[in-house]
LOTORBA-16564 format. One record per atom (N, C-alpha, C): x, y, z; residue in three letters. Coordinates in steps of 0.1 Angstrom, whole numbers, plus 5000, padded with zeros to 4 digits. Each point is the difference from the previous one (the first is absolute). Example, Ala and Ser with C-alpha at 12.3 -4.5 7.8 and 13.67 -1.06 7.14 Angstrom:
<pts>
513249435078ALA/499150125000ALA/500950125000ALA/499650114993SER/500950115000SER/499250115008SER/
</pts>
This chain:
<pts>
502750525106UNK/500750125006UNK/499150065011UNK/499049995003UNK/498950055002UNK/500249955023UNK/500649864993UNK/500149975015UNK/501350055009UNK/500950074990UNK/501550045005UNK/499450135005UNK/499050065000UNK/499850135002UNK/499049975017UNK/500150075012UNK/500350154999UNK/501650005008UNK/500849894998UNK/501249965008UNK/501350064988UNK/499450004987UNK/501150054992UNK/499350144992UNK/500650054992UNK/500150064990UNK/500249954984UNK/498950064995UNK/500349944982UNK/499550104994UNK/501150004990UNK/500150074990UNK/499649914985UNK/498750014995UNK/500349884990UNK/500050134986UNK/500949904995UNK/499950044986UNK/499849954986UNK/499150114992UNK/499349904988UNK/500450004993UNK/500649894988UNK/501150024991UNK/499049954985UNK/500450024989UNK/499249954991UNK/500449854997UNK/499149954989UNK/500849855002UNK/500649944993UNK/500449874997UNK/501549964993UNK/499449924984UNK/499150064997UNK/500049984981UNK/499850134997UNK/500649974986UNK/499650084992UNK/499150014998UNK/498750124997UNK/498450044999UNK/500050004985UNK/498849964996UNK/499349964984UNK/499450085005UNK/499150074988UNK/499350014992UNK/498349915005UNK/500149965010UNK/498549985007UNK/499250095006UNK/498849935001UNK/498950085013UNK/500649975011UNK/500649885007UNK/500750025010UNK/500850085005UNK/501050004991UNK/501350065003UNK/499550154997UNK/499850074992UNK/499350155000UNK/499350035010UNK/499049915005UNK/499450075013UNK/501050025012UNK/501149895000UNK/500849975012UNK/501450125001UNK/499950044985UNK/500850134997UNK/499450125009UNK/498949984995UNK/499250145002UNK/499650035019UNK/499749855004UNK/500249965015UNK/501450115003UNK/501049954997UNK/501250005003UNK/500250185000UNK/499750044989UNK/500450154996UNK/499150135012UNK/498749925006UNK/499450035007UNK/500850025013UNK/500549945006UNK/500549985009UNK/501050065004UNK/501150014985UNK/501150085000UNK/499250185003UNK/498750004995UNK/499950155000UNK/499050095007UNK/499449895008UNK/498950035007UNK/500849995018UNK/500050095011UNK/500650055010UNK/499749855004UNK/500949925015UNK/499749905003UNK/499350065013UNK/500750125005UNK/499650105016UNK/498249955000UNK/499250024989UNK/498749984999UNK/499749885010UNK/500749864997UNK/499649845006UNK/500149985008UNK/501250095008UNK/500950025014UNK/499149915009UNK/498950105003UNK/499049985011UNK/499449835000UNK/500149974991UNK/499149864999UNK/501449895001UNK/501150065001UNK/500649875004UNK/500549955014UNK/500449925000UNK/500649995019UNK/501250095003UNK/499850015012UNK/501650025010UNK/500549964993UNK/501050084996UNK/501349924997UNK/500549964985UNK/499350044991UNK/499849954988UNK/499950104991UNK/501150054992UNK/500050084986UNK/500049924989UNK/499350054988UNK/500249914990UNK/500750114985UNK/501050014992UNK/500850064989UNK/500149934992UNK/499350074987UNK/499849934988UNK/501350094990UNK/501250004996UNK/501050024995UNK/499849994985UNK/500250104993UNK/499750034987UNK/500949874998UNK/499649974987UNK/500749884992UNK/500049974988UNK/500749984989UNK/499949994984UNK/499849844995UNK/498849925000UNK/500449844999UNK/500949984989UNK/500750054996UNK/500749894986UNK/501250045004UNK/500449835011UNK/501150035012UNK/500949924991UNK/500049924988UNK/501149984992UNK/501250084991UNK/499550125001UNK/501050144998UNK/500850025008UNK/501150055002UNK/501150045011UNK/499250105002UNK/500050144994UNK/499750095005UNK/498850015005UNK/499149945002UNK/498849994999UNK/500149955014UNK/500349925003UNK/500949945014UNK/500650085009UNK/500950064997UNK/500650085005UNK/499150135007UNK/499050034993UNK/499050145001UNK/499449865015UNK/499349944997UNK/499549905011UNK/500550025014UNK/501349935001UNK/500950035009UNK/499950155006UNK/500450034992UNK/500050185005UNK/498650025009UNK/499349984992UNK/498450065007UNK/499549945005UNK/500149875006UNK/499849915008UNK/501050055014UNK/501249984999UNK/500650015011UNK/500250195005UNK/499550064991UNK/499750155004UNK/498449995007UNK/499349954999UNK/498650015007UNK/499949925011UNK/501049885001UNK/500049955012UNK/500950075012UNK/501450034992UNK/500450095012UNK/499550135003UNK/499250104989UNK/499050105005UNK/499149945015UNK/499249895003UNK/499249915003UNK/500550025014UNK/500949934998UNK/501049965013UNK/500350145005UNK/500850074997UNK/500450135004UNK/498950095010UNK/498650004993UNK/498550055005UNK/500049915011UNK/500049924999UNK/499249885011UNK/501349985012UNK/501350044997UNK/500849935011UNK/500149895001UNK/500749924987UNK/499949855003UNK/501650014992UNK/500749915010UNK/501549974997UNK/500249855001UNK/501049914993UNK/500249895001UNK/498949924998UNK/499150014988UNK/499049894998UNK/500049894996UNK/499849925003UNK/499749864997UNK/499350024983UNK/500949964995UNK/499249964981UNK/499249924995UNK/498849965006UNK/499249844992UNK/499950044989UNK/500149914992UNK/498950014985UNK/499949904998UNK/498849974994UNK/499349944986UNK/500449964990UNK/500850124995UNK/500249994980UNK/501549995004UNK/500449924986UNK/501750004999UNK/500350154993UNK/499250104995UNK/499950094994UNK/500750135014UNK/500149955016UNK/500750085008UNK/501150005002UNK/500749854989UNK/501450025002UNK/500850124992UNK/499250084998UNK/500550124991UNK/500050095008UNK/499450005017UNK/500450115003UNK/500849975019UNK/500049874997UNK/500849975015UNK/501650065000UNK/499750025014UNK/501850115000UNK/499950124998UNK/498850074996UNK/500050144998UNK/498950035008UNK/499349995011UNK/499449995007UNK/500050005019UNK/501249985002UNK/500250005012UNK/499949875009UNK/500049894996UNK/499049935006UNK/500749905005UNK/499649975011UNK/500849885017UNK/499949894994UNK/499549954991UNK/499449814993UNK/499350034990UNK/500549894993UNK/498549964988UNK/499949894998UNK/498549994999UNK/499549885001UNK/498749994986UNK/500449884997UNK/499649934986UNK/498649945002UNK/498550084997UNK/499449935006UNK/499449914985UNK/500149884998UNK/499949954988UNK/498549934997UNK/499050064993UNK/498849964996UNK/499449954990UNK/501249984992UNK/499549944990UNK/501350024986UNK/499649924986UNK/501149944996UNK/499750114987UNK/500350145004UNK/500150074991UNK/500249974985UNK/501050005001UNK/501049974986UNK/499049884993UNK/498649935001UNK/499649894997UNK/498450065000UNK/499650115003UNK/498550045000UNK/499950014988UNK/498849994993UNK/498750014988UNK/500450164996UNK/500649944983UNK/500050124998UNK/501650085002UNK/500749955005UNK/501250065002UNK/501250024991UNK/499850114998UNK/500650064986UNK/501650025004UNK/500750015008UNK/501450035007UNK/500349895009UNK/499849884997UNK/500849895012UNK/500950035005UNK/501150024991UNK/501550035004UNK/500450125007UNK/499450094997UNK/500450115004UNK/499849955016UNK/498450005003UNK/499449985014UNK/501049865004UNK/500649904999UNK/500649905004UNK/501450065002UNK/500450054994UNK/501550135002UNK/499750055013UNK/498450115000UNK/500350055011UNK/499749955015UNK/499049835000UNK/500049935009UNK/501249925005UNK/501050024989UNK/501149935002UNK/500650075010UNK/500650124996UNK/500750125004UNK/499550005016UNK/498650035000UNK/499250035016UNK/500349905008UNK/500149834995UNK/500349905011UNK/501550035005UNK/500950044992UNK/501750075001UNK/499750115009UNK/499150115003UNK/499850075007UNK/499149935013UNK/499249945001UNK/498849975014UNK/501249905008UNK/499750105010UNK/500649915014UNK/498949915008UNK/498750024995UNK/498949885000UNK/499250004991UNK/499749894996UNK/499349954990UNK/498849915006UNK/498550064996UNK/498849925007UNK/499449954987UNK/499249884997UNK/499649924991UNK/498749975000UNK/498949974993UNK/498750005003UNK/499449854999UNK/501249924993UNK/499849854996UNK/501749944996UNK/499149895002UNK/501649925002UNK/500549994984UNK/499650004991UNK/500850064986UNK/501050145000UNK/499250065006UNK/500950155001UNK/500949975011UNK/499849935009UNK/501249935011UNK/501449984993UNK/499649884993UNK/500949934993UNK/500350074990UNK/499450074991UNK/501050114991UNK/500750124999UNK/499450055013UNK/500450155004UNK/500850015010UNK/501249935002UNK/501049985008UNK/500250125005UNK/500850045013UNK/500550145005UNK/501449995001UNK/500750114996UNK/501349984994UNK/501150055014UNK/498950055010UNK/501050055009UNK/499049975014UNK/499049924999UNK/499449925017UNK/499249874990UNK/498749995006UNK/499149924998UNK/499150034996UNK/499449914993UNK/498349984994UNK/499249945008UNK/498850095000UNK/499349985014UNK/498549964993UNK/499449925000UNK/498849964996UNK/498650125011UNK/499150044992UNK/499350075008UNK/498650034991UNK/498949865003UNK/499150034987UNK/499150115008UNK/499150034983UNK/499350115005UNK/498949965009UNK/499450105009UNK/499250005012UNK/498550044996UNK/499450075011UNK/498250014997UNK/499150115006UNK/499250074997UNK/500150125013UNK/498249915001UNK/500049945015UNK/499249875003UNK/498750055004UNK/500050105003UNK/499150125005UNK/499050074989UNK/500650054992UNK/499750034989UNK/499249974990UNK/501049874994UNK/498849904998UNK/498449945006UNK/500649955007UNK/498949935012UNK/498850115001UNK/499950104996UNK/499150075000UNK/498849994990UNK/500849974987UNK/499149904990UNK/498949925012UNK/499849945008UNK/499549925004UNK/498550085008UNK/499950145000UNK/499250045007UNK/499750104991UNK/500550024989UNK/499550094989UNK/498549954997UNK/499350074996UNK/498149974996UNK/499850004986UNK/500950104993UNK/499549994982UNK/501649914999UNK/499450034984UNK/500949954990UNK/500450004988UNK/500950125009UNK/500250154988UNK/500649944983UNK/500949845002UNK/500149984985UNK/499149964993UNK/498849995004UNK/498949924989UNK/499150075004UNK/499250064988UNK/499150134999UNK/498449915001UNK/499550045010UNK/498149964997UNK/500349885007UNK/499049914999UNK/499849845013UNK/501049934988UNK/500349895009UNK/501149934996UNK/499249855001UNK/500249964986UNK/498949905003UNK/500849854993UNK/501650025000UNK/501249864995UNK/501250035008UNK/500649955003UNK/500949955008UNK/501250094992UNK/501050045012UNK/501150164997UNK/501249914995UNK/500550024992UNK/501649965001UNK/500750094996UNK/500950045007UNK/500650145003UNK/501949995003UNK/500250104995UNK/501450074999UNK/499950095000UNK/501250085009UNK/500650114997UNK/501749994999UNK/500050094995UNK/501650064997UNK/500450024990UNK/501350054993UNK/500550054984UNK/500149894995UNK/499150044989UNK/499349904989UNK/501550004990UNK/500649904997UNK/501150054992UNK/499949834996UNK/501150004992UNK/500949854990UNK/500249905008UNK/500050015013UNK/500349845012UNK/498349974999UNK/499650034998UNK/498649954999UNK/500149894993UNK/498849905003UNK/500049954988UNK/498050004990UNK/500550074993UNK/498650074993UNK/499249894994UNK/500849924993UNK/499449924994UNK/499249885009UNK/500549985012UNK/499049895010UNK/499350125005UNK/499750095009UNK/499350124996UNK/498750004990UNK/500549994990UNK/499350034987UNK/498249854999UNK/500749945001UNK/499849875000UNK/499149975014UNK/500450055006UNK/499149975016UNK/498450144995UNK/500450044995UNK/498950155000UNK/498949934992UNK/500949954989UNK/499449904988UNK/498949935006UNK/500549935010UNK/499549865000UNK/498850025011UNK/500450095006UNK/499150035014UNK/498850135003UNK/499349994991UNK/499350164999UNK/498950015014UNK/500249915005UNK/499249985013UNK/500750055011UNK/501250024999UNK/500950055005UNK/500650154995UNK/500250145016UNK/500550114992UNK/501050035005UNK/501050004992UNK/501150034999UNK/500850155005UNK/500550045011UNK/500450155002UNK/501050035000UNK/500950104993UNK/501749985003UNK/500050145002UNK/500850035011UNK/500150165005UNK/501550024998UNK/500050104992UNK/501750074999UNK/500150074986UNK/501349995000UNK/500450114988UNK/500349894988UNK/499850024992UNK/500149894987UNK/501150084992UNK/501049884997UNK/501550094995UNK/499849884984UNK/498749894999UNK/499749944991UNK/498550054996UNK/499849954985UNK/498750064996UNK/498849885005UNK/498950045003UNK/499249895005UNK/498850004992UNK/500550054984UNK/498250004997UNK/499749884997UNK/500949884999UNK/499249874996UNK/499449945013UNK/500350105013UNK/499149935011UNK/498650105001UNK/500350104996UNK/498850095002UNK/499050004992UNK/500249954991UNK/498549914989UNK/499249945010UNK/500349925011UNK/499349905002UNK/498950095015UNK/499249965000UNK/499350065011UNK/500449995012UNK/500249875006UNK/500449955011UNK/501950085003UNK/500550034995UNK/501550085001UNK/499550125003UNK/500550085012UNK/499550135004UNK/502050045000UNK/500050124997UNK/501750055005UNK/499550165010UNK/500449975011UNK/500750115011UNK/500950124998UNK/500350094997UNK/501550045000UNK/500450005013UNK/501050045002UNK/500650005013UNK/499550075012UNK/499649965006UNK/499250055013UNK/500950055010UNK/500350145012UNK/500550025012UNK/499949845007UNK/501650035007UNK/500149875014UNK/498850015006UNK/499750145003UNK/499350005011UNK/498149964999UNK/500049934985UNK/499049994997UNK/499649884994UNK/501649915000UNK/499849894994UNK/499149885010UNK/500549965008UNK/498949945009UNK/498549974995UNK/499550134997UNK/498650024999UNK/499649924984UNK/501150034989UNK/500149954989UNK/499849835001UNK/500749955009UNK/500849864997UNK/498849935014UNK/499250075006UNK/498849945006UNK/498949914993UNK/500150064982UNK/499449894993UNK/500549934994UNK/501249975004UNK/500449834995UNK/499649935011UNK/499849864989UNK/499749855006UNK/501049935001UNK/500850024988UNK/501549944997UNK/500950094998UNK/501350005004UNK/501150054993UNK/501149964991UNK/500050044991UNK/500849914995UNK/501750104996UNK/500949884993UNK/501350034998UNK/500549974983UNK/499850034994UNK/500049934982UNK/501450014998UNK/501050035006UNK/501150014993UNK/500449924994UNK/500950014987UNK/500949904996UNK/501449945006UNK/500149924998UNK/501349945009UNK/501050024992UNK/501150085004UNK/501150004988UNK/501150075008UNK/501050074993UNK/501150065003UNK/498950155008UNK/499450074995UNK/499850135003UNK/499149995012UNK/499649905006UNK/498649955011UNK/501549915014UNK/501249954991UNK/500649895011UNK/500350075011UNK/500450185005UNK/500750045011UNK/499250095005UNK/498250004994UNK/499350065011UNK/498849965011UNK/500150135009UNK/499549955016UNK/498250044995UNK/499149934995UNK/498750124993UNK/499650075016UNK/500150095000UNK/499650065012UNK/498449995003UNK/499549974987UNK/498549974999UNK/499149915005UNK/501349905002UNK/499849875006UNK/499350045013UNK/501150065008UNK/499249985017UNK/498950135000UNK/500050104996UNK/498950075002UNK/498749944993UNK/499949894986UNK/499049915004UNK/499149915008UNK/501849965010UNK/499849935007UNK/499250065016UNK/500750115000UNK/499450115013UNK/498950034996UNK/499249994985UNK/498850015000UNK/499049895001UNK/500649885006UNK/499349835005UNK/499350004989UNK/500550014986UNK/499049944990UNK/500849884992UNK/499649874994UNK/501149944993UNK/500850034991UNK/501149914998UNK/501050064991UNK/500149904986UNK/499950024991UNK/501049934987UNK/501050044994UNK/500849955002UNK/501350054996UNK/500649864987UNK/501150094988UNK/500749884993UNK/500950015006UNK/500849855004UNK/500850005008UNK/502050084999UNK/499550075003UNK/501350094998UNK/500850015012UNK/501650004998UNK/501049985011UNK/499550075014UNK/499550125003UNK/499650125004UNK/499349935013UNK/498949944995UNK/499049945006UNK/499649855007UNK/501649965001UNK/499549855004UNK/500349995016UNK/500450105004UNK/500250025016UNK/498049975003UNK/499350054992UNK/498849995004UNK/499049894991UNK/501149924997UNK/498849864992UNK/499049925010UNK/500050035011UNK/499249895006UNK/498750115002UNK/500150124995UNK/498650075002UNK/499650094990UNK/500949894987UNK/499350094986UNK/499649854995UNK/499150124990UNK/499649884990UNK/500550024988UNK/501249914994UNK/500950004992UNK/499749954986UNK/500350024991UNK/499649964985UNK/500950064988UNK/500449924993UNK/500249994986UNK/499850014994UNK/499650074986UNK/499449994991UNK/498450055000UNK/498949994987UNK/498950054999UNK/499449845009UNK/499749924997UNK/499649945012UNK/500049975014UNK/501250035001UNK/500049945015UNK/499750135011UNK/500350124987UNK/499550125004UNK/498950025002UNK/499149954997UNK/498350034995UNK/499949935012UNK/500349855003UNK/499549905010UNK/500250075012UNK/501550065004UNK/500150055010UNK/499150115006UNK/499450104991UNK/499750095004UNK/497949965001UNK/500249884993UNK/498449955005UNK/500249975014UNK/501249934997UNK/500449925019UNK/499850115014UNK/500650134995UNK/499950075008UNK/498750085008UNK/499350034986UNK/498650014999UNK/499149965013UNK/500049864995UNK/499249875006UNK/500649975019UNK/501650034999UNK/500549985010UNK/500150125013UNK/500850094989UNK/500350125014UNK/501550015003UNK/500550085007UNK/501050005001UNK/500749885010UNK/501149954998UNK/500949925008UNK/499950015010UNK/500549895012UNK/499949975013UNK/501150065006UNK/500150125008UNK/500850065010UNK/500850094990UNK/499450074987UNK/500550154992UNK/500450065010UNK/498750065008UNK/500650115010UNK/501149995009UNK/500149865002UNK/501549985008UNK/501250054992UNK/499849954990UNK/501449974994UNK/500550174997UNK/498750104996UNK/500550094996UNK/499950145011UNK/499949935014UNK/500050055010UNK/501450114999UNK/500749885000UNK/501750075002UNK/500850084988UNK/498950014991UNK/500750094990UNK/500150135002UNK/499950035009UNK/499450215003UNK/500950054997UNK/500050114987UNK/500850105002UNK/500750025008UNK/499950015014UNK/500150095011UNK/500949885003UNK/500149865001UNK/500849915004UNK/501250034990UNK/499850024990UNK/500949994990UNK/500950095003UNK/499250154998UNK/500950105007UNK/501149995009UNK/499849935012UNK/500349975011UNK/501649954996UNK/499749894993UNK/501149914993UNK/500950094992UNK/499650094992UNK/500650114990UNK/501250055013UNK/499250095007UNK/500650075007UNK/500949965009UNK/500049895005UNK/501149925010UNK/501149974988UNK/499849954991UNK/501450034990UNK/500650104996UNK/499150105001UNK/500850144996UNK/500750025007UNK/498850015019UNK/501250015008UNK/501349945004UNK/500349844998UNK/501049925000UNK/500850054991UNK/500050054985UNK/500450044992UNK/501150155004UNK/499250085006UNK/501050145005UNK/500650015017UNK/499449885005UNK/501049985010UNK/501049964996UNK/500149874991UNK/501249944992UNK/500950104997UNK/499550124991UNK/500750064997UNK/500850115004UNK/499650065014UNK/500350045011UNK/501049945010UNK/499949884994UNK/500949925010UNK/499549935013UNK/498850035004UNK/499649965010UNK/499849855001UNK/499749914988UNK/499849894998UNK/500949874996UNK/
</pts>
């Protein structure tokens, strides 16, 4: 969104999310995130954001399987966004979302299009306590989006658009950003001299993992230190016994670079299954923007880029690969390939359909 700006206006807004919350350290902290937000003035943040850019966090009740409980949602969702709008002078907006969780408030909003931006296979994440409900309301939203954008060709092919097209549009890279890793001097994930070789991740530590080759690599490799940066939504004390396993919590964007300067390798452990087949790992290219190697298990997501990973199977072929990497370095012409990912190209792409999209509807087209 960041590249639609200073040409548009956005209004984003923060919704809570589509499970039901346990009784965790996760989910309590992410409550408590959440409650913050609703009560602490946003006027304070104003200054630090760009031209053009409000951000409305809309009171919300998660236990969206109640009618009435739903109902209060709707209400105070679409009361703070037209408060929003009203202040700001913004008429006929264009609707993106994310979650199928906004087909609950399209049509009460004002808005010239909506458009389905599809990131992943909700109804099928780790942990998901409401399939149906969220598959109802991703249903519902494809009946509403007059475009539908896709992040992988699985969500292509299942997320049909019921009134245009499904538009393939994987995720992008901010190339700049990255690449800065490369002129960073410390190495802020690994405390004191570093005296074994980094193998490193970041991102939400959750159930697509796969823990047990994980487990087994930490095992086997104490010459090797292990770093995983992010929010853990699984428990990791059988990795944290081991010395060589360090855990991160979640670091600022604006600080990850500096984190991910001490990997040697990057790797991808996912499991291959239903909950891994319709995602884009965003993770992918910003390791890649960081020119360090990749291991990845081969998952649908990632075979646009097979000729510049190093791919494996299982506890062995995983172990070999990431010695391979080691020894080798990254692939011949990475930088090319992930040249053309930029955000900013992407955007480019976004926005010429939107536009095609309300001329259509204008009649102009």
């Amino acid at each position: 969104m960041q590249h639609f700006l200073p040409q548009n206006r956005i209004l984003w807004v923060n919704t809570i999310g589509m499970r039901l919350p346990r009784l965790t350290t996760y989910d309590v902290k992410r409550a408590v995130e959440k409650i913050v937000s609703w009560t602490v003035p946003a006027s304070g943040s104003e200054q630090t954001l760009p031209d053009g850019l409000r951000v409305i966090a809309p009171v919300m009740i998660p236990f969206s399987t109640v009618p009435v409980v739903r109902a209060f949602n709707r209400w105070s969702v679409t009361r703070s966004v037209q408060a929003a709008m009203r202040e700001w002078g913004m008429r006929d907006p264009v609707l993106l979302t994310t979650q199928p969780l906004a087909s609950e408030f399209v049509g009460r909003l004002g808005e010239s299009a909506v458009v389905y931006y599809c990131v992943d296979d909700f109804a099928n994440w780790p942990d998901m306590n409401i399939p149906e409900l969220v598959q109802t309301m991703e249903e519902k939203l494809l009946d509403q989006a007059e475009l539908v954008v896709a992040v992988s060709d699985l969500l292509v092919r299942t997320r049909p658009a019921r009134k245009g097209k499904t538009r393939l549009l994987t995720h992008g890279v901010d190339l700049e950003h990255f690449r800065r890793a490369r002129t960073v001097a410390g190495r802020a994930a690994v405390d004191g001299p570093r005296t074994s070789p980094v193998i490193g991740f970041f991102g939400l530590l959750d159930n697509r993992m796969d823990w047990n080759l994980v487990l087994r690599l930490v095992e086997r490799h104490p010459e090797w230190t292990f770093v995983f940066i992010g929010n853990a939504q699984v428990s990791l004390g059988e990795l944290t016994r081991f010395g060589n396993f360090r855990h991160v919590p979640a670091v600022p964007y604006e600080e990850l670079p500096g984190h991910a300067a001490a990997f040697d390798v990057a790797i991808l452990p996912y499991v291959v299954d239903m909950s891994t087949a319709g995602i884009s790992p965003l993770k992918l290219k910003e390791y890649l923007a960081l020119d360090i190697p990749v291991v990845t298990t081969p998952l649908p997501g990632v075979m646009e880029f097979r000729e510049i990973l190093y791919m494996a199977a299982g506890t062995e072929e995983f172990d070999a690969a990431i010695m391979g990497a080691l020894q080798t370095g990254t692939k011949q012409h990475q930088s090319d390939w992930i040249e053309r990912e930029a955000w900013v190209t992407k955007a480019e792409i976004l926005s010429r359909w939107i536009d095609s999209l309300l001329l259509q509807k204008r009649g102009v087209a």
